[in-house]
N, C-alpha and C positions, 0 to 999 in steps of 0.2 A: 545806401550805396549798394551796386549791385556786387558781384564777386566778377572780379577783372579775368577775362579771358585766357586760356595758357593756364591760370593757377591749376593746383593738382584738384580743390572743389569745382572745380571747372568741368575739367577733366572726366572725373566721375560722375559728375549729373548726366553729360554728355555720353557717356559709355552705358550709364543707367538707361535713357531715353533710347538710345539705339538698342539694347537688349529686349525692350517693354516693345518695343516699333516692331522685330522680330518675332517675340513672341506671340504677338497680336497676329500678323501675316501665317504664320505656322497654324494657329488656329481656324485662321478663314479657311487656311488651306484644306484641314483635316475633316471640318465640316461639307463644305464642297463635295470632296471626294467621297464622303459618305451619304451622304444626298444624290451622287450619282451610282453609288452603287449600294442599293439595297442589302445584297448578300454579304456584302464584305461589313455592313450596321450590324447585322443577324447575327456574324459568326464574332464580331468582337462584343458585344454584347452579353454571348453565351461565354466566352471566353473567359469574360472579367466576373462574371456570374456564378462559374466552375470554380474560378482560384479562389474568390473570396469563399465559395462553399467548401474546398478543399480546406483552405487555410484553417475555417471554422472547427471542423472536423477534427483535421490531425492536431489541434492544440486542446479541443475536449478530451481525446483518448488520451493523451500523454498527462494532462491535469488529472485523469481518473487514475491513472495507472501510477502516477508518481508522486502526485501533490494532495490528495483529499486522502483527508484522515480517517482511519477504520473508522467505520458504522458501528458501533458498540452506544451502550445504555453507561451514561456516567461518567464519560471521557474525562471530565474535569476532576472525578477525583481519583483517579491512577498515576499512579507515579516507575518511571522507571530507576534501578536502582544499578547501581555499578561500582563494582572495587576498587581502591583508591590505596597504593601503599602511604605508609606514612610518611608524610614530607615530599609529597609526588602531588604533582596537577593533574597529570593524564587519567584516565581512568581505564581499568581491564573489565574484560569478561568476568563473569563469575562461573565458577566449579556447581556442580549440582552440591557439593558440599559446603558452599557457600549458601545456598539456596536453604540445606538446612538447616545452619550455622544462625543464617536471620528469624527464619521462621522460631528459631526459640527462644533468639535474645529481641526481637523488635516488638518491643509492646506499644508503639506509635501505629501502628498499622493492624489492620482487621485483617486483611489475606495476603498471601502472599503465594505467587504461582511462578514455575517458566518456564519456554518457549523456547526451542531452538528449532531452525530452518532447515531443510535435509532435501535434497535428488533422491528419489525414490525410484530403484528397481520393480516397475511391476511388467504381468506376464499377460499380454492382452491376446486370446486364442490361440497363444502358442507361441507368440510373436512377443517379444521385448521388446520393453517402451521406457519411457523415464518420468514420475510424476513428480510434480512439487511438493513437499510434503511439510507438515508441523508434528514436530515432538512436544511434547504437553505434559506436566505436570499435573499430580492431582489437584481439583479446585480450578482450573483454569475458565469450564464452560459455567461453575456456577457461578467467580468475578464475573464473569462478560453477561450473565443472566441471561443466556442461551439454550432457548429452548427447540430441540428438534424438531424435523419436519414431520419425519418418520422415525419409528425406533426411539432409541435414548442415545442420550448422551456418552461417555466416559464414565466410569463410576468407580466410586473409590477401591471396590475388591480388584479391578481391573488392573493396578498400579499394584496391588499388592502379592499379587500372582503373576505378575509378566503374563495376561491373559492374550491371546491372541486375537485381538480385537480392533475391529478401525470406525471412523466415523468419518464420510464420505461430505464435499460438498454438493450441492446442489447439481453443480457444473457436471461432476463426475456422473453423480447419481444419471441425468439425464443421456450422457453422450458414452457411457461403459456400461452401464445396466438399463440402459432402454427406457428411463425411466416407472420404472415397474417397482411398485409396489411391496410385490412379494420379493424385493432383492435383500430385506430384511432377514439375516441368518445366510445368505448365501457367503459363497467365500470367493477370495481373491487371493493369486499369487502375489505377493509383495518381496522381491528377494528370493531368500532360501525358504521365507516363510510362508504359509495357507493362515490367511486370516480370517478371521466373519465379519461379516458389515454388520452392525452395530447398529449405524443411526445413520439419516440424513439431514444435513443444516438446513437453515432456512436459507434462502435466493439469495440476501444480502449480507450472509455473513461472509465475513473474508476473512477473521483473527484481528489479532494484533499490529501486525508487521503493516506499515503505509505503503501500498502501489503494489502489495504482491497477497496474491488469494489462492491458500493452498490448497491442493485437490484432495488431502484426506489425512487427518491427524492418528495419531497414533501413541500411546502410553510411553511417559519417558521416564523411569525407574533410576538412570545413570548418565552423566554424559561428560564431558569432558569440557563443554561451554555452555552456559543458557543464559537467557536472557530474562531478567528476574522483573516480574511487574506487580505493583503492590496497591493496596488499597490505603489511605490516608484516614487512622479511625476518625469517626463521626462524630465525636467530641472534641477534634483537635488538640486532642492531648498531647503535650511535649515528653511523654515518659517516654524514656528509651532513647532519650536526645544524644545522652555521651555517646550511645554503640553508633549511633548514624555519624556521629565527627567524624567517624575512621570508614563510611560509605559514603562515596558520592552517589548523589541522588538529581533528576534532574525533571521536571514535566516532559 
């Protein structure tokens, strides 16, 4: 039996067929009119061709910049680490006193470095500017197995003399020193400070931090927050389990 006329299945097949009826005439229509007009095929064409390539675009640079993980050797086996009071879920920053605190009780872990993020006063011709900048720890470029483009890295006396020294990305290197070579020993105003350039990274280092690539690290001796990232020994040994209960630790 068929469905009786009036019913509400009635109803909507009948509003469905009328819709389908419409959309089909809207179609003819669209076609038509672009078969009579060439330029107006041309310019939607290009139109729908720019959005999908814009679209393309702005969702690459925002995945680089926000969502792909440093470029680093061994990602899988770092760990970030963070302060946990007792009987607390949350977890805090750590103190650089913290930082040393681990490094002498964590026998679970081969290295341990950290990092804190900084706006950087520098003095470009005379002119003030503001760069992005990384405070560093010592050991930071040997976990990341970082080797310069130019120059050296950080090195241990560097940290132990508050030496005034910096190590430049690539980025910087090319677009404040002209990419040149001999900018190895020259200096920069940083602040109230006269630094030396030290070294330059390779192209695709960025640090640590996901979505952000600082333009010039600099020795961090003191700080009041860092961000502590640690290597997982290579035996996966569990010594040193009790002191991690009281750190939260997380990939």
């Amino acid at each position: 039996m068929g469905t009786p006329a009036g019913t509400p299945d009635a109803r909507r097949a009948v509003g469905l067929g009328r819709s389908a009826v419409g959309l089909h005439r809207d179609l003819l229509f669209g076609l038509r009119m672009l078969r009579k007009n060439s330029l107006l095929l041309v310019v939607a064409s290009l139109s729908l061709g720019l959005g999908i390539g814009l679209n393309t675009t702005v969702f690459s640079a925002v995945y680089a910049a926000l969502f792909r993980a440093p470029s680093i050797e061994r990602a899988e086996d770092l760990v970030n680490f963070y302060s946990v009071k007792e009987g607390a879920r949350d977890t805090n920053p750590n103190s650089y006193a913290d930082l040393l605190d681990m490094r002498a009780n964590l026998r679970s872990v081969d290295a341990l470095v950290g990092h804190a993020l900084a706006m950087v006063n520098y003095e470009r011709a005379g002119v003030p500017a503001v760069l992005f900048g990384a405070i560093v720890t010592s050991g930071y470029f040997e976990l990341l197995e970082t080797r310069p483009r130019l120059g050296r890295v950080l090195q241990p006396s560097d940290f132990e003399t508050e030496a005034p020294v910096v190590v430049v990305s690539d980025r910087f290197w090319r677009q404040e020193l002209d990419g040149d070579a001999a900018a190895i020993g020259r200096t920069i105003r940083l602040g109230r400070r006269t630094v030396e350039v030290a070294g330059v990274l390779p192209p695709d280092f960025t640090g640590l931090s996901r979505g952000l690539a600082p333009d010039i690290f600099v020795p961090l001796t003191r700080s009041t927050d860092v961000q502590v990232i640690g290597e997982i020994a290579a035996d996966g040994s569990a010594n040193g389990r009790d002191v991690l209960d009281w750190r939260g630790f997380r990939f």
